[in-house]
N, C-alpha and C positions, 0 to 999 in steps of 0.2 A: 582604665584611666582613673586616677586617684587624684580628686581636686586638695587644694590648701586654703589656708586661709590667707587673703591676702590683704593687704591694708591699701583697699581702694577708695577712690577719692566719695563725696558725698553726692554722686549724682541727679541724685532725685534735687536735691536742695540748690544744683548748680542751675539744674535745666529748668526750673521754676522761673531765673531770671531772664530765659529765650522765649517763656510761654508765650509771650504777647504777640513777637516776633515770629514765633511760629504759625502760631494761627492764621497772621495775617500774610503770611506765606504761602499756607498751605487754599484761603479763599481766591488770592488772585489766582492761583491755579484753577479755582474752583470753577471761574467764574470765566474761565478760556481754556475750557476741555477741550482735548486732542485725543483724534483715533487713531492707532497702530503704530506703525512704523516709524512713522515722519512726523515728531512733534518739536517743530520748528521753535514755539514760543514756550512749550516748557521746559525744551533745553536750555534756552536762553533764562528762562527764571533760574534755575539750578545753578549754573555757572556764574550767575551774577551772586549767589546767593552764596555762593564758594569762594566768592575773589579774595577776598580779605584775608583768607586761610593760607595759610604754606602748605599748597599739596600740590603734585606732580599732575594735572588735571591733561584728560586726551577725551576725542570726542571719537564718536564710531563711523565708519567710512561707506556703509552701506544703512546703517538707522540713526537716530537722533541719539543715540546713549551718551551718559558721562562717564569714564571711570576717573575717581581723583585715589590717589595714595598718598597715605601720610605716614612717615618714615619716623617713627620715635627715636630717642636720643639714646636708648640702649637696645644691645640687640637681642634679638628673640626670633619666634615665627611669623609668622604672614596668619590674617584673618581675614574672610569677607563678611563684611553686611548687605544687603541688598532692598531696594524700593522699587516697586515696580509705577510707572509714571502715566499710563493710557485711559485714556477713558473708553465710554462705549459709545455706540451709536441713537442714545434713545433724547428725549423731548422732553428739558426738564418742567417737573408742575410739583415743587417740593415749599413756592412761595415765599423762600429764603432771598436776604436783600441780595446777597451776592451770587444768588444761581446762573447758569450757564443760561445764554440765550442763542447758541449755537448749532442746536440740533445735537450735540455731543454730551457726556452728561460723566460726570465721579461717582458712579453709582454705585461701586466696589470698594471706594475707600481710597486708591492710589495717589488720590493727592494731600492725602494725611500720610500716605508714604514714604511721599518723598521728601516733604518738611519733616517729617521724625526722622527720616536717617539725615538729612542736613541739621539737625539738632545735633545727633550723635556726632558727626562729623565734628560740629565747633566744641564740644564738649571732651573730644577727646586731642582735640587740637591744645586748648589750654594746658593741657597734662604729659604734651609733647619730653617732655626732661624727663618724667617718671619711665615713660611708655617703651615695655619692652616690644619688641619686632616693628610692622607695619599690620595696615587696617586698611584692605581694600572695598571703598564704596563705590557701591554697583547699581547706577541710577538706570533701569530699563525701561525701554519703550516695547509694547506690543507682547504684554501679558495676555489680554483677553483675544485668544485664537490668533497670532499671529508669529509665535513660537520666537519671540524675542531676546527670551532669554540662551533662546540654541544658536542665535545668531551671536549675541554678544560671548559665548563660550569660540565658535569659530574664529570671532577677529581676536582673542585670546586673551580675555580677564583675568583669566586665571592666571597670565602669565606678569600680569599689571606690575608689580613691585619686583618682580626677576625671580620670581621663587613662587612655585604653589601653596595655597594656601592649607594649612591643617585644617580648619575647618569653615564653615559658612552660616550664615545663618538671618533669617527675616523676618518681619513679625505684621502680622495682617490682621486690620482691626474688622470687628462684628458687629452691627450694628442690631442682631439680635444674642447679645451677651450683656450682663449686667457692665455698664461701665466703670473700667481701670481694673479689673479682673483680668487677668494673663491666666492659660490657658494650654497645653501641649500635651503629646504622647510618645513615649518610644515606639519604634517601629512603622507600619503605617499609619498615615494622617491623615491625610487626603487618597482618590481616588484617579488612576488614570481612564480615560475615554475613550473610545474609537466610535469609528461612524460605519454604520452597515447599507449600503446601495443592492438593491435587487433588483437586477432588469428580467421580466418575464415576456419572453418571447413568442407571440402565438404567430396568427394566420390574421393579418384585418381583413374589413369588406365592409357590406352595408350590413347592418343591426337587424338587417329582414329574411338574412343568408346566412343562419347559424350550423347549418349543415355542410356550406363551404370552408367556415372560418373558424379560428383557433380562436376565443377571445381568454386572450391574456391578463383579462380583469379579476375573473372569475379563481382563477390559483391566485394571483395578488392579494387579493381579499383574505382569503382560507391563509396564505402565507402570514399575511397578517394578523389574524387573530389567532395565528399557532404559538406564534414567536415569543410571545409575554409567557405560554403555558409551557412552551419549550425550556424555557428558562429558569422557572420556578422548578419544575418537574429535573433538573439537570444540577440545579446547585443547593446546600441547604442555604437557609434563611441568612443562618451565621455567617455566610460567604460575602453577602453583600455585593450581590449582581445586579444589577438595575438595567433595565432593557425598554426604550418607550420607544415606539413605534410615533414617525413624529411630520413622517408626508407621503402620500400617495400620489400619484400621475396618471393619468389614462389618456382618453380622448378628446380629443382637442373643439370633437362637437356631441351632441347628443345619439346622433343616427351612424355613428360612425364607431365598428370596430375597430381597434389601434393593433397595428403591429406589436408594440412593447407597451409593457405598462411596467411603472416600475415604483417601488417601498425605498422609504428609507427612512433606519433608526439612528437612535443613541445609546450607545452601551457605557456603562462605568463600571468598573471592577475592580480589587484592590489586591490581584495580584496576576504577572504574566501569565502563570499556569491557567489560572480563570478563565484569559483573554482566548489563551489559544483553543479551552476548551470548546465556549463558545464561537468562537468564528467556526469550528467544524461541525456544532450542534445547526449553524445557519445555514449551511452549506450542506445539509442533508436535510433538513426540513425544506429548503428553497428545494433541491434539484426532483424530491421526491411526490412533493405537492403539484408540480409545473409538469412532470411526465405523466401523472395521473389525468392531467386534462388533454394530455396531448400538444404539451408546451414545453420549452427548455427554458432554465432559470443560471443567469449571472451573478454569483454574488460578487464585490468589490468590498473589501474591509480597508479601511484606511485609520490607522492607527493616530491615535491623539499624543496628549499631554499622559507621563507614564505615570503610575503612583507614586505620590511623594511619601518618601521614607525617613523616618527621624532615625537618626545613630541614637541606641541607647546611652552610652556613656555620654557622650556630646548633650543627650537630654536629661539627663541624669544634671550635670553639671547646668544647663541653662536654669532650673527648677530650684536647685539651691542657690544659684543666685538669686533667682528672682524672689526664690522667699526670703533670702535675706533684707533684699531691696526693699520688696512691698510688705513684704506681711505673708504668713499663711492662708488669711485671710481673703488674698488678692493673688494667689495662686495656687492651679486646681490641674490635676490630669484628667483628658480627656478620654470617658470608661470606651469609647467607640470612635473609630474615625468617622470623616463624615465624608460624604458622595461627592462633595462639588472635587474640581482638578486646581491646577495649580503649575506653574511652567517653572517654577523652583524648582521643581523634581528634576529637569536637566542638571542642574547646578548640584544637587545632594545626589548624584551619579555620578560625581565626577571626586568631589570633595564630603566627609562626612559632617554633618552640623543640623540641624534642627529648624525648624517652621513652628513657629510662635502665633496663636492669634489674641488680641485685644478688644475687649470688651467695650465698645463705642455707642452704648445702646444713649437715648434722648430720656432721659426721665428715669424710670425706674424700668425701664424698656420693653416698654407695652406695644402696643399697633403705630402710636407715633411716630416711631423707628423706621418703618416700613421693611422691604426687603430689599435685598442685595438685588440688582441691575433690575430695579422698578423705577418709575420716573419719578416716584415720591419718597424713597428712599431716605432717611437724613441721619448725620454720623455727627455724635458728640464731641466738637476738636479739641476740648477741655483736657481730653487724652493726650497729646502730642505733647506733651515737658514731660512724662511718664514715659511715653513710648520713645524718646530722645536717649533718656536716661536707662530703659532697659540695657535700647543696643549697646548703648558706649559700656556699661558693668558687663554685659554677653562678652563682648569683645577684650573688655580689661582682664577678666576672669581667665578667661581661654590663652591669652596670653603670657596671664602669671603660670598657668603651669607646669 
């Protein structure tokens, strides 16, 4: 793909005059986090927040999603943008006037999400006569483990504007990155996950009758403390396999041997081959450990969120705009992916386009900051007329070509 120059409107300069608007968008969300699936009242912020615009707007029939599309006045291709909308399950203590007192908490950023791509949206609404193709915004519910965005590809986003789109793409702020810093890589970005279940099966009885009984604690254990050294010993450094062993089970009382005892971990790795290696590296350490005590061992892999992959050219192209946008200065490629997942990677599966993250650190983004899904957590919203104006130049850009 070979980009052009094209003569795009001034968005940084446009989206300065929604700053205010945004912000205070983005805390009422703040301040009425919603978990998963069913977020009843931040659909309804969205959609109110949308009315005013001429877009084709549909809601989802099994989650709370918006998809709106905006039909530009000349034609072209189809683009997505995307915000994901959910909060987590934690207890906010971050002492900000407008924090959640819900038990529910923005500890990830999603409600800077979804006022920045509602920024883009009005920003690219004004420039509706220029705008070649359409611009599908993809407001999701059930980012954090509830595979949301697989849901909203089944009820068929992709197919939102009657035509798939060339590319996609979303930008996710950091609350440990220097703030309004933009940040990406080709290729891998993020990491996909699975979950490792181990049931070890012995012989119970009483804790006083180890001559009758299999305990199944005892390979659980060993199984345990294999699996970290299995893993290092199985992949180099550079591979970036992460394996944390993260709950054990046993006996329900002290004097009592258990039938099953059973592990279970977290894996992240940042490519299939990885995945499969290790699920049969667990799968002979489990069955080999468990028959040396005279136990049989279950393993269960249950597959996460896959690795998110940026299209080089597609990043290729975000990177020049964005230096044109910000500065060199305020755009950087990322030398390494990083571990956490990402439910985008459904969406750059289906369609090629790139995952962006934004620098939202408090200050010059020391410990203040905190970290991602802690209850003290806090993100810079000064960022949201920047992050407005990336997507709509992402999407203007991709369009001109």
């Amino acid at each position: 793909m070979e980009t052009q120059s094209i003569s795009a409107p001034d968005f940084i300069d446009e989206a300065r005059v929604y700053s205010e608007q945004l912000v205070s968008l983005r805390r009422v969300l703040h301040g009425h986090a919603e978990i998963g699936l069913d977020l009843p009242n931040t659909q309804a912020a969205v959609l109110d927040a949308l009315a005013d615009l001429d877009l084709e707007v549909r809601t989802g029939r099994t989650l709370s999603s918006v998809v709106a599309v905006l039909r530009g006045a000349r034609p072209g291709p189809t683009v997505l943008l995307r915000g994901d909308m959910d909060a987590l399950p934690i207890r906010e203590e971050t002492g900000l006037t407008y924090a959640s007192t819900n038990g529910a908490m923005h500890a990830c950023g999603h409600d800077l999400h979804v006022a920045g791509l509602v920024g883009a949206a009005r920003l690219l609404s004004e420039h509706r006569d220029e705008l070649r193709g359409n611009v599908i915004f993809m407001f999701q519910p059930g980012e954090e483990g509830y595979y949301g965005a697989r849901v909203m590809l089944e009820e068929g986003v992709l197919d939102a504007a009657g035509e798939r789109p060339v590319a996609a793409y979303g930008i996710h702020v950091h609350a440990g990155l220097p703030r309004g810093v933009f940040t990406t890589r080709p290729g891998s970005m993020l990491a996909g996950f699975s979950n490792v279940t181990i049931e070890v099966h012995g012989v119970g009885g009483h804790s006083s009758s180890l001559v009758t009984t299999r305990n199944p604690v005892t390979p659980a254990a060993e199984i345990a403390s294999s699996l970290n050294t299995m893993a290092t010993h199985t992949f180099e450094s550079s591979e970036s396999v992460v394996l944390a062993v993260t709950r054990m089970e046993g006996s329900s009382a002290v004097n009592i041997i258990p039938e099953v005892a059973r592990i279970e971990a977290s894996v992240r790795m940042l490519s299939p081959e990885n995945a499969a290696q290790l699920e049969a590296g667990c799968r002979r350490l489990a069955e080999g450990i468990a028959a040396a005590h005279g136990c049989t061992a279950e393993v269960t892999i249950t597959h996460g969120y896959p690795v998110t992959v940026n299209h080089p050219d597609e990043t290729d192209m975000v990177l020049a705009t964005l230096n044109e946008l910000v500065g060199p200065d305020r755009t950087t490629v990322m030398t390494e992916p990083k571990m956490g997942c990402e439910d985008f990677a459904y969406v750059l599966e289906k369609v090629p386009g790139t995952y962006i993250m934004l620098g939202a650190a408090i200050g010059d983004g020391d410990a203040a900051s905190g970290e991602h899904h802690s209850s003290s957590v806090k993100f810079d919203d000064s960022v949201l007329s920047d992050q407005a104006a990336a997507l709509a130049a992402i999407a203007w850009q991709r369009l001109n070509i």
